[in-house]
DOGU-355215 format. One record per residue (C-alpha): residue in one letter; x, y, z; residue number from 1. Coordinates in steps of 0.5 Angstrom, whole numbers, plus 500, padded with zeros to 3 digits. Layout:
<atoms>
<code:A | xx:X | yy:Y | zz:Z | pos:NUM>
...
</atoms>
This chain:
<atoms>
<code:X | xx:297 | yy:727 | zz:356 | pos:1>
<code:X | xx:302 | yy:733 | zz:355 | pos:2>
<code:X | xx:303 | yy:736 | zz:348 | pos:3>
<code:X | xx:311 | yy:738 | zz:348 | pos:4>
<code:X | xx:313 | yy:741 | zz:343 | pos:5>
<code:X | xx:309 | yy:738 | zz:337 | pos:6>
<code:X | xx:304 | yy:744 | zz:337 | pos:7>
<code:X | xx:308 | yy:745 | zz:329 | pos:8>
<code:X | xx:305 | yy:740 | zz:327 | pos:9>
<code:X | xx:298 | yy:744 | zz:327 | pos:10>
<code:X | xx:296 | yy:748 | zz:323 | pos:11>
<code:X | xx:293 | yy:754 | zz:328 | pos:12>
<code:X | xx:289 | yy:757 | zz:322 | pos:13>
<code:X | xx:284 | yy:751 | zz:322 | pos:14>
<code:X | xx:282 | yy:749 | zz:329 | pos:15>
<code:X | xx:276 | yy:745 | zz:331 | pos:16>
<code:X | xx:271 | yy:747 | zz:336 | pos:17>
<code:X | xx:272 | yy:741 | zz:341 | pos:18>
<code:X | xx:268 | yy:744 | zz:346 | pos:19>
<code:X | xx:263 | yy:740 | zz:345 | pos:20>
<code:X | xx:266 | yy:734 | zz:345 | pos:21>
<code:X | xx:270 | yy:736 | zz:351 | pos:22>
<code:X | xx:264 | yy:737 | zz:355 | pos:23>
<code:X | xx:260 | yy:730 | zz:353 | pos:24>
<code:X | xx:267 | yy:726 | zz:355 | pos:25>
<code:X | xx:267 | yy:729 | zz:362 | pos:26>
<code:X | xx:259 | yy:728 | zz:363 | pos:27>
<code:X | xx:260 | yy:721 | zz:361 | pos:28>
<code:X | xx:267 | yy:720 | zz:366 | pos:29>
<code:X | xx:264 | yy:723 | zz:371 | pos:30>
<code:X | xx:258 | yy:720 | zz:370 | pos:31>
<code:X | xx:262 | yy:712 | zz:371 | pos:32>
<code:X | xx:266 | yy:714 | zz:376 | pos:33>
<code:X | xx:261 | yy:714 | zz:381 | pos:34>
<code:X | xx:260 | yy:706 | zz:380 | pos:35>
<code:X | xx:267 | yy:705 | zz:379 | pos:36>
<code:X | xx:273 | yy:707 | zz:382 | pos:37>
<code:X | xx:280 | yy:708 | zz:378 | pos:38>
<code:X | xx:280 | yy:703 | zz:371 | pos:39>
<code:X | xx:281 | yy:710 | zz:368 | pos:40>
<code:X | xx:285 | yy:707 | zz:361 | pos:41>
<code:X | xx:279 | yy:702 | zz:360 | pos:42>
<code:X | xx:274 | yy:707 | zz:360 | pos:43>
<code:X | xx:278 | yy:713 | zz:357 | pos:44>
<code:X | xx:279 | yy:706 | zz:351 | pos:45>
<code:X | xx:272 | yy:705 | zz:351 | pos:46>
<code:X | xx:270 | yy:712 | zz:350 | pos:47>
<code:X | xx:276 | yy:712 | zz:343 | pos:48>
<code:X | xx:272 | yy:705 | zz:340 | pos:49>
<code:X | xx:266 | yy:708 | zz:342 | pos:50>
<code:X | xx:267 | yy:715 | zz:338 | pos:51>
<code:X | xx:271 | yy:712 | zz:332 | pos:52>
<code:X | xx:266 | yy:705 | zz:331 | pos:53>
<code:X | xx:270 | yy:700 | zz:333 | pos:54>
<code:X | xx:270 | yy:694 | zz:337 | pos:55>
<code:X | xx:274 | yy:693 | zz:343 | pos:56>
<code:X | xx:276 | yy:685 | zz:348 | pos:57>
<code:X | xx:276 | yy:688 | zz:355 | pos:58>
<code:X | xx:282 | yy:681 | zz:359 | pos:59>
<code:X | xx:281 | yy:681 | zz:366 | pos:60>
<code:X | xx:280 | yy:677 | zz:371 | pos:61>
<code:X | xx:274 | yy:676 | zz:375 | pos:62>
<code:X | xx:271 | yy:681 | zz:379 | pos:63>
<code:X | xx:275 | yy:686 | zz:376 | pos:64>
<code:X | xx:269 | yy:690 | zz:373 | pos:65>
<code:X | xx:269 | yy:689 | zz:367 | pos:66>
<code:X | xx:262 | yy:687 | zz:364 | pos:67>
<code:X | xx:260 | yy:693 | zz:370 | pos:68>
<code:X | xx:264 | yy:698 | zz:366 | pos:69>
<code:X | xx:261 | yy:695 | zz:359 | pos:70>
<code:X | xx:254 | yy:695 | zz:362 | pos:71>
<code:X | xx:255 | yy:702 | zz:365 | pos:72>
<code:X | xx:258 | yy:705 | zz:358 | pos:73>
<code:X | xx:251 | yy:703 | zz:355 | pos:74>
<code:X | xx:248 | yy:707 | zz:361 | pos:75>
<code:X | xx:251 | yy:714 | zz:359 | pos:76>
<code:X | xx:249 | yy:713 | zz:352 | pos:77>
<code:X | xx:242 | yy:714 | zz:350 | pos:78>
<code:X | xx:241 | yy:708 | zz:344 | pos:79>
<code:X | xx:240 | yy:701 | zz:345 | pos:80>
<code:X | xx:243 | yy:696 | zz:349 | pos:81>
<code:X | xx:244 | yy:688 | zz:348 | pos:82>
<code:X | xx:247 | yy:683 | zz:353 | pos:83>
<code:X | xx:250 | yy:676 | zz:349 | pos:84>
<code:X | xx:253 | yy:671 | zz:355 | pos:85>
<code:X | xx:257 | yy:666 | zz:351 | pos:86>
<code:X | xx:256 | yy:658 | zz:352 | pos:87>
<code:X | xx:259 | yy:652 | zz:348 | pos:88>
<code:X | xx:252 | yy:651 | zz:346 | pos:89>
<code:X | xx:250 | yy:657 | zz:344 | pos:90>
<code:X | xx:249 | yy:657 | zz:335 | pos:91>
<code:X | xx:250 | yy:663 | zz:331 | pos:92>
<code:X | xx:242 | yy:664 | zz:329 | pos:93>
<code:X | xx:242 | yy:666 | zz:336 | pos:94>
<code:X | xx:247 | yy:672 | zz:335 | pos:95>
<code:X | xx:245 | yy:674 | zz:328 | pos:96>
<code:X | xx:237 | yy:672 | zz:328 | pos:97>
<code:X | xx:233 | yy:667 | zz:324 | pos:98>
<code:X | xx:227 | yy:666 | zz:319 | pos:99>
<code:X | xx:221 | yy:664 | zz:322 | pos:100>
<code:X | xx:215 | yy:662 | zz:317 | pos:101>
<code:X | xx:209 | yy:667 | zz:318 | pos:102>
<code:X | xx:204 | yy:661 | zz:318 | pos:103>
<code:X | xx:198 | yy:667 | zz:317 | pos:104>
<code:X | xx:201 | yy:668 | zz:310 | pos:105>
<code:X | xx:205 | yy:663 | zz:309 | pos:106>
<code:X | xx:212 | yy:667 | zz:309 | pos:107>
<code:X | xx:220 | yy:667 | zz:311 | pos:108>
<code:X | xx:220 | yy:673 | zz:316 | pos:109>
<code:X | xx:227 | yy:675 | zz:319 | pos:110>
<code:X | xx:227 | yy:675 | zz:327 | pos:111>
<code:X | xx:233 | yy:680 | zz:329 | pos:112>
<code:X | xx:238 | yy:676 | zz:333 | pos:113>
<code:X | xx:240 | yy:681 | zz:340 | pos:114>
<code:X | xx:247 | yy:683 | zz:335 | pos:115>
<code:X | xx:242 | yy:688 | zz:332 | pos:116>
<code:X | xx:242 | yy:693 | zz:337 | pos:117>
<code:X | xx:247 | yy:700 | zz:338 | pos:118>
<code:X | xx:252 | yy:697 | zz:344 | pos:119>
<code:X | xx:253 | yy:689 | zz:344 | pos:120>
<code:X | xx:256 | yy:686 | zz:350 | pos:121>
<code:X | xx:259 | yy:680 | zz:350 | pos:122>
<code:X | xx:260 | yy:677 | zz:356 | pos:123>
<code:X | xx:266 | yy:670 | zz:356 | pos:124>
<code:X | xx:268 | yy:671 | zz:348 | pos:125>
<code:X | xx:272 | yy:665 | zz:348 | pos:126>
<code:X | xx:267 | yy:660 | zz:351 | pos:127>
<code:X | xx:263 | yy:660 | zz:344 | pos:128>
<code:X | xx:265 | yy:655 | zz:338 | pos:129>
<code:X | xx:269 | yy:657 | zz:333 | pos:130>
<code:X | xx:262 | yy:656 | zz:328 | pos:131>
<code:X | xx:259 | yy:661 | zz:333 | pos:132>
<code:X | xx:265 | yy:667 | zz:333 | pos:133>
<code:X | xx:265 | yy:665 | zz:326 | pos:134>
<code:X | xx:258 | yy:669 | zz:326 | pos:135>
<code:X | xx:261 | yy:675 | zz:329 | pos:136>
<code:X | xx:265 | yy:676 | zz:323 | pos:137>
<code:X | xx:261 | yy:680 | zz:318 | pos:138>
<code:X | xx:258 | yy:683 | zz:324 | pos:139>
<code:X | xx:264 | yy:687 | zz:326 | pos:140>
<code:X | xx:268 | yy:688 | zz:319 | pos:141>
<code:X | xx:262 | yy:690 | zz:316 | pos:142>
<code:X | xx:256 | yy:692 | zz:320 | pos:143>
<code:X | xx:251 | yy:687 | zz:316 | pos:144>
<code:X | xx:249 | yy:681 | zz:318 | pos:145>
<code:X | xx:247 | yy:676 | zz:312 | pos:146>
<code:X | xx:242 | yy:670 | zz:313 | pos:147>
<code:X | xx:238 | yy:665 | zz:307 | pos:148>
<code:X | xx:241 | yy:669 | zz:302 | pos:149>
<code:X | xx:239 | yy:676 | zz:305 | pos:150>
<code:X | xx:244 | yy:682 | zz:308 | pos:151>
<code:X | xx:240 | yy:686 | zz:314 | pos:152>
<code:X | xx:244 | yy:691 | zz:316 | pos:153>
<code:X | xx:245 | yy:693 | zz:323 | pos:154>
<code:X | xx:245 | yy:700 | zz:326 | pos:155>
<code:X | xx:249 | yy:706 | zz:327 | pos:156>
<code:X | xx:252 | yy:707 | zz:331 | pos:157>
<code:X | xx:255 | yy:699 | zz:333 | pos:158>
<code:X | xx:259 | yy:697 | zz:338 | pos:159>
<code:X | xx:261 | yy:691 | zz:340 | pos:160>
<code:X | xx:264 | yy:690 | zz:348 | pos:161>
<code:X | xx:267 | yy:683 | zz:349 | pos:162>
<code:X | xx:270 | yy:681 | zz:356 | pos:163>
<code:X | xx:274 | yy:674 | zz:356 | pos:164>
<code:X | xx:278 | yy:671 | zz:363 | pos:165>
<code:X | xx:285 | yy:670 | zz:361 | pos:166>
<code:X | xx:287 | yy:665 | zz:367 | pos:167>
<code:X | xx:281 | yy:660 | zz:366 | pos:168>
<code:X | xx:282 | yy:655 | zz:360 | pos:169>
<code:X | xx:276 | yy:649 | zz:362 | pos:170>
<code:X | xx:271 | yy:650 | zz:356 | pos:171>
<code:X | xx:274 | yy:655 | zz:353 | pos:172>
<code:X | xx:276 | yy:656 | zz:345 | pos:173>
<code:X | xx:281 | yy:661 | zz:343 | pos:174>
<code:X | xx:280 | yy:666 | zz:338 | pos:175>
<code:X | xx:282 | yy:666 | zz:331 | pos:176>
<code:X | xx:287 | yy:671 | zz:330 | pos:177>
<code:X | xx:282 | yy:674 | zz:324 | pos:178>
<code:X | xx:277 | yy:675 | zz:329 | pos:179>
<code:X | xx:282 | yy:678 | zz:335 | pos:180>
<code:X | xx:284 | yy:684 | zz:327 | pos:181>
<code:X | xx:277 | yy:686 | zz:328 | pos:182>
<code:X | xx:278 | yy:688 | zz:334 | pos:183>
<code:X | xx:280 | yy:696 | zz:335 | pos:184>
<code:X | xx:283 | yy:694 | zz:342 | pos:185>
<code:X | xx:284 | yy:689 | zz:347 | pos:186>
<code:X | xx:285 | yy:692 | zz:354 | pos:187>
<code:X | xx:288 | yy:689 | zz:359 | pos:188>
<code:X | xx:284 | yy:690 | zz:366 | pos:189>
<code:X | xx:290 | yy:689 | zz:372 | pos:190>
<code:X | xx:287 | yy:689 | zz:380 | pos:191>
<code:X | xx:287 | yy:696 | zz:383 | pos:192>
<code:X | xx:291 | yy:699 | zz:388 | pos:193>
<code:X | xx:291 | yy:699 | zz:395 | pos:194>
<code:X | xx:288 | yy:705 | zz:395 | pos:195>
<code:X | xx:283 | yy:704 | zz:390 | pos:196>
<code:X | xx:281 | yy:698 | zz:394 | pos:197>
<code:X | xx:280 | yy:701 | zz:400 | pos:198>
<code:X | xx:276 | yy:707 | zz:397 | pos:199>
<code:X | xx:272 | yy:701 | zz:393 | pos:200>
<code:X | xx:270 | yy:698 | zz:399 | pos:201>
<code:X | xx:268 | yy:704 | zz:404 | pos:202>
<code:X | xx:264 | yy:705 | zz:397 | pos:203>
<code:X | xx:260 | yy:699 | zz:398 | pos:204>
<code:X | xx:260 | yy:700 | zz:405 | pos:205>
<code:X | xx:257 | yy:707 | zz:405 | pos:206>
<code:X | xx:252 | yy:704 | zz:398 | pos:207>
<code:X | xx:245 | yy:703 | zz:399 | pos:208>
<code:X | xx:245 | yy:698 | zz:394 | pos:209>
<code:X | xx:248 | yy:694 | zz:390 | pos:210>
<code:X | xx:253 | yy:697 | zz:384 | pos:211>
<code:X | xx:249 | yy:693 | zz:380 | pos:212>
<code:X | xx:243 | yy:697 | zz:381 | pos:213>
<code:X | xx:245 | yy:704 | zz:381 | pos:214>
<code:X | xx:242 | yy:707 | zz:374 | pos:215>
<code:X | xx:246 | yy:713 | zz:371 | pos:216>
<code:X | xx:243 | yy:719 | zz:367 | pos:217>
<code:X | xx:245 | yy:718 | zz:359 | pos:218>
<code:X | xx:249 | yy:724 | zz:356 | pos:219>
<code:X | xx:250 | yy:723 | zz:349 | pos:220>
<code:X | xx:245 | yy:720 | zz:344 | pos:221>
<code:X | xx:246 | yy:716 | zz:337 | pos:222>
<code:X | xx:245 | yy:723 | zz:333 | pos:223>
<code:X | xx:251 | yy:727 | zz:338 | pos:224>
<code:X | xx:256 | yy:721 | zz:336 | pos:225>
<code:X | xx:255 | yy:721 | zz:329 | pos:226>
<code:X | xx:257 | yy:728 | zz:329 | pos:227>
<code:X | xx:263 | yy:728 | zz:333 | pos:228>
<code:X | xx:266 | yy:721 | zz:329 | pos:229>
<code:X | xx:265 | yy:726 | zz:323 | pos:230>
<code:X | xx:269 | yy:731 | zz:328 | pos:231>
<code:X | xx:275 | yy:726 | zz:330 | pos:232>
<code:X | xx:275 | yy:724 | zz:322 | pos:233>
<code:X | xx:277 | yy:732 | zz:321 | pos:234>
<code:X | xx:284 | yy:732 | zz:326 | pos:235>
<code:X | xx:291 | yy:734 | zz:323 | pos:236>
<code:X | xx:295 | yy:729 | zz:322 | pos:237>
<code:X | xx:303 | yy:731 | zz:319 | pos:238>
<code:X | xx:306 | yy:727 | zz:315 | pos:239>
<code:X | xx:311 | yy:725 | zz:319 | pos:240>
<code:X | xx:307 | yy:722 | zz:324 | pos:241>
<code:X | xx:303 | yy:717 | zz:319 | pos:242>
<code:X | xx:310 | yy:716 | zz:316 | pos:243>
<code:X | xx:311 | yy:714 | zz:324 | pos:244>
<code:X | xx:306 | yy:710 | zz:324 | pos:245>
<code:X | xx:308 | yy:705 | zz:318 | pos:246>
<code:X | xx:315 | yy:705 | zz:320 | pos:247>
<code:X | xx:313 | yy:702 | zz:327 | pos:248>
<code:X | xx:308 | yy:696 | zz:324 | pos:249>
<code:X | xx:312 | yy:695 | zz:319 | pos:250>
<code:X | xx:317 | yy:693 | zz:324 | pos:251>
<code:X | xx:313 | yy:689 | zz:327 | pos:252>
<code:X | xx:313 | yy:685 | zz:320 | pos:253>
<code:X | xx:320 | yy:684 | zz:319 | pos:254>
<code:X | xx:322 | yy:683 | zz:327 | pos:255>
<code:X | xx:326 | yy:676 | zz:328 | pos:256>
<code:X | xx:322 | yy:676 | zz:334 | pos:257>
<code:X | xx:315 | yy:676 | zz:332 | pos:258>
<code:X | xx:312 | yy:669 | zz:328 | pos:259>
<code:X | xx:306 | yy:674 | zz:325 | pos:260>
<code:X | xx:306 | yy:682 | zz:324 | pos:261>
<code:X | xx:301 | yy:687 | zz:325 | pos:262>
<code:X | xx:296 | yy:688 | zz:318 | pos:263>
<code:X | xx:295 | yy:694 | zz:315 | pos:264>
<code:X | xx:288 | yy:694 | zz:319 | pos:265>
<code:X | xx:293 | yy:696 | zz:325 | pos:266>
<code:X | xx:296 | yy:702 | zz:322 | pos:267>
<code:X | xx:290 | yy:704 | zz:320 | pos:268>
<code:X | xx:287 | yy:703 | zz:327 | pos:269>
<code:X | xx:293 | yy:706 | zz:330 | pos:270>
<code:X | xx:290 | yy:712 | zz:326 | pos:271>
<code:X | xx:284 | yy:712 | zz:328 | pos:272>
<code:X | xx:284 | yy:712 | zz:335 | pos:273>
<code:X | xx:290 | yy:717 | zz:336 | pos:274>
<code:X | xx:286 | yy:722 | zz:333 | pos:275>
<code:X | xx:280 | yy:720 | zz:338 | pos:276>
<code:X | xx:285 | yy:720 | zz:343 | pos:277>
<code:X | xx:288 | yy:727 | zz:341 | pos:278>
<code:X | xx:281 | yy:730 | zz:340 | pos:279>
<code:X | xx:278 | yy:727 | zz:347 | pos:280>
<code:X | xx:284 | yy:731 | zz:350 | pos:281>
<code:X | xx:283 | yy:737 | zz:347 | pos:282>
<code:X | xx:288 | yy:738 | zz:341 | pos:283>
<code:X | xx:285 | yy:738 | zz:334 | pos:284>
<code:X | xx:293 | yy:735 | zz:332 | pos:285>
<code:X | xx:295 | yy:728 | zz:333 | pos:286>
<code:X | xx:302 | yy:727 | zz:338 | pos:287>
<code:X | xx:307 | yy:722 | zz:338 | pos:288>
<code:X | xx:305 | yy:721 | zz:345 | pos:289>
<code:X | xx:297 | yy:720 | zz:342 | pos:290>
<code:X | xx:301 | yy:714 | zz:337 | pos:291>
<code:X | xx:304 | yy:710 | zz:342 | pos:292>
<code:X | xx:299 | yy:710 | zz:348 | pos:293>
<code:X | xx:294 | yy:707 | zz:343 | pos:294>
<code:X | xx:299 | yy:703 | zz:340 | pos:295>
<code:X | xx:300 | yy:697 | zz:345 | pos:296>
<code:X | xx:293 | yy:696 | zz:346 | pos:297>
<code:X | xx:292 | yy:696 | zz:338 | pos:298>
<code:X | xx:298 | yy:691 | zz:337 | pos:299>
<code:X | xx:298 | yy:687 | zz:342 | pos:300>
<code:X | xx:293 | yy:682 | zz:340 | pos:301>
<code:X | xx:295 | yy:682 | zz:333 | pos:302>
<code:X | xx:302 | yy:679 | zz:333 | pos:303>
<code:X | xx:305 | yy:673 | zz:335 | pos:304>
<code:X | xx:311 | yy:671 | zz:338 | pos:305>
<code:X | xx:315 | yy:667 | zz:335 | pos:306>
<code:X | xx:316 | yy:660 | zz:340 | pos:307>
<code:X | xx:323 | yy:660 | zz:340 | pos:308>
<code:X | xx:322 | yy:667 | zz:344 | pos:309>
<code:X | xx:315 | yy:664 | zz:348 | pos:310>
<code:X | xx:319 | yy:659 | zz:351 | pos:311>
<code:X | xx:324 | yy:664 | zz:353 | pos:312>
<code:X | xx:319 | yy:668 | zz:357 | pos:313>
<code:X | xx:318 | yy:673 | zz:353 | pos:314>
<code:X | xx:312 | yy:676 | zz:352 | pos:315>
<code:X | xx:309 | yy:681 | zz:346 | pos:316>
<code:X | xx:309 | yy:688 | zz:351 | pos:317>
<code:X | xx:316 | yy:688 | zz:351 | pos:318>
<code:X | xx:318 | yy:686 | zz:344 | pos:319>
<code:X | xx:314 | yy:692 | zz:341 | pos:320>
<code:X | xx:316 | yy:696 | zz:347 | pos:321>
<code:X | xx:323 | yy:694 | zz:343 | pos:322>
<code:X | xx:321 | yy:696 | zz:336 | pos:323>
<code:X | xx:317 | yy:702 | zz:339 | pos:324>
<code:X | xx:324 | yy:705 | zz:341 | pos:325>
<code:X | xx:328 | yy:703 | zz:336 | pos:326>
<code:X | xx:323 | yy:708 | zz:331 | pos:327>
<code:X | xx:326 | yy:715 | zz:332 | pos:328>
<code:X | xx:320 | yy:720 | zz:333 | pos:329>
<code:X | xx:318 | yy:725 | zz:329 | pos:330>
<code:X | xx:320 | yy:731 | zz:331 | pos:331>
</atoms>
């Protein structure tokens, strides 16, 4: 991304060190993209939830590399890693955990469940009951599960990846707009280019064996990006462009369009990652640019149309693309 002429909006006495940062983010690109070719917004947001603590839905058809993507992140970062698949039968003391009475001593003890690790996929979200995404909640809002009365709480850094096919709708549940909130982003993963497929297939053909086999070296650990969310906190935000924020979210609450607008959990999304953004490309200040590249795939799964709007063929992406340029930019 090009800065233009925002660099007044820093304050150049004040830089941070972003080498550091700079260097493990092209390790781990690098280290991806030799398993999956193109997807470079998908793994460029992937990155942004993994350095600001959130959560992110991957939406795609199959065969598109979305659990790949997911399962080669967790490869390049040093922590732990756990896979849930999702089915209509699955209850939430599999996800969570349960107590289970210690015949030696005649005691409840608690077994961890699968969502205590460090970078949790979740393959097929929407094809659990609601009573199973329910126990999702306190999880990702809070980074704590509570069972019998007790609150364990879960590691850090925590990180959930969900996947979920938006075509096939047999044996599948829609998702709580509340759950959908707590996730930073919901990214949309389209075919690949010509291009891309050719080199894709002349990849398989040249492999030696399948991508899902190939193992990748780790290139930051748990303590590594501990210190560089600290880092990403420290990012210069003008006043005008928290201003820019508010003014584009509050547009969406207020826009005849829209049945239900974005929550102040979303302003504060946007924040985030267009700080993240900034840093993994070298800026220690935030642009307008930064805001509106994070804003689609932060706001888009918090707001509805209304039916009226549905019916019309419209579709979310180009009513925000509507408020977005209606909000005059900071200049």
């Amino acid at each position: 991304m090009t800065t233009g002429n925002y660099e007044k909006f820093a304050p150049f006495e004040n830089r941070l060190d972003l080498s550091a940062l700079l260097e493990k983010v092209a390790s781990i690109q690098s280290e991806i993209k030799k398993v999956i070719v193109g997807q470079e917004q998908m793994i460029e947001l992937l990155l942004i939830t993994l350095l600001t603590g959130r959560h992110s839905i991957i939406e795609g058809v199959p065969g598109v590399a979305k659990t790949l993507t997911a399962r080669l992140l967790a490869q390049v970062v040093d922590t732990g890693f756990s896979r849930i698949q999702f089915t209509p039968d699955l209850m939430p003391s599999d996800i969570t955990g349960t107590s289970i009475l210690n015949i030696k001593n005649n005691v409840f003890e608690f077994i961890e469940g699968p969502i205590f690790s460090n970078i949790v996929l979740i393959d097929e979200i929407n094809r659990a009951p609601a009573k199973t995404q329910a126990a999702l909640f306190e999880c990702m809002a809070e980074n704590q599960v509570s069972v019998d009365g007790i609150t364990h709480q879960l590691n850090d850094p925590f990180m959930v990846i969900a996947t979920q096919n938006p075509i096939e709708q047999e044996g599948t549940y829609k998702l709580p707009e509340a759950q959908l909130d707590r996730f930073l982003f919901k990214i949309i993963v389209e075919y690949p280019s010509f291009e891309e497929e050719v080199e894709l297939i002349y990849r398989h053909h040249k492999r030696e064996k399948p991508a899902e086999n190939i193992k990748l070296e780790a290139c930051i650990n748990e303590d590594e990006i501990l210190y560089f969310k600290n880092l990403i906190q420290k990012i210069y935000v003008h006043e005008q462009i928290i201003e820019y924020i508010a003014k584009i979210v509050y547009k969406t609450r207020n826009s005849s369009h829209l049945l239900l607008g974005a929550s102040p959990r979303a302003s504060i999304a946007i924040l985030e990652a267009s700080k993240a953004l900034a840093a993994i490309n070298g800026r220690d200040f935030v642009t307008p640019e930064d805001i509106k590249y994070v804003l689609y795939p932060i706001i888009g799964h918090r707001v509805i149309l209304t039916p009226e709007r549905e019916m019309e063929g419209f579709n979310t992406k180009s009513i925000i693309m509507q408020i977005i340029e209606s909000v005059e930019i900071p200049r």
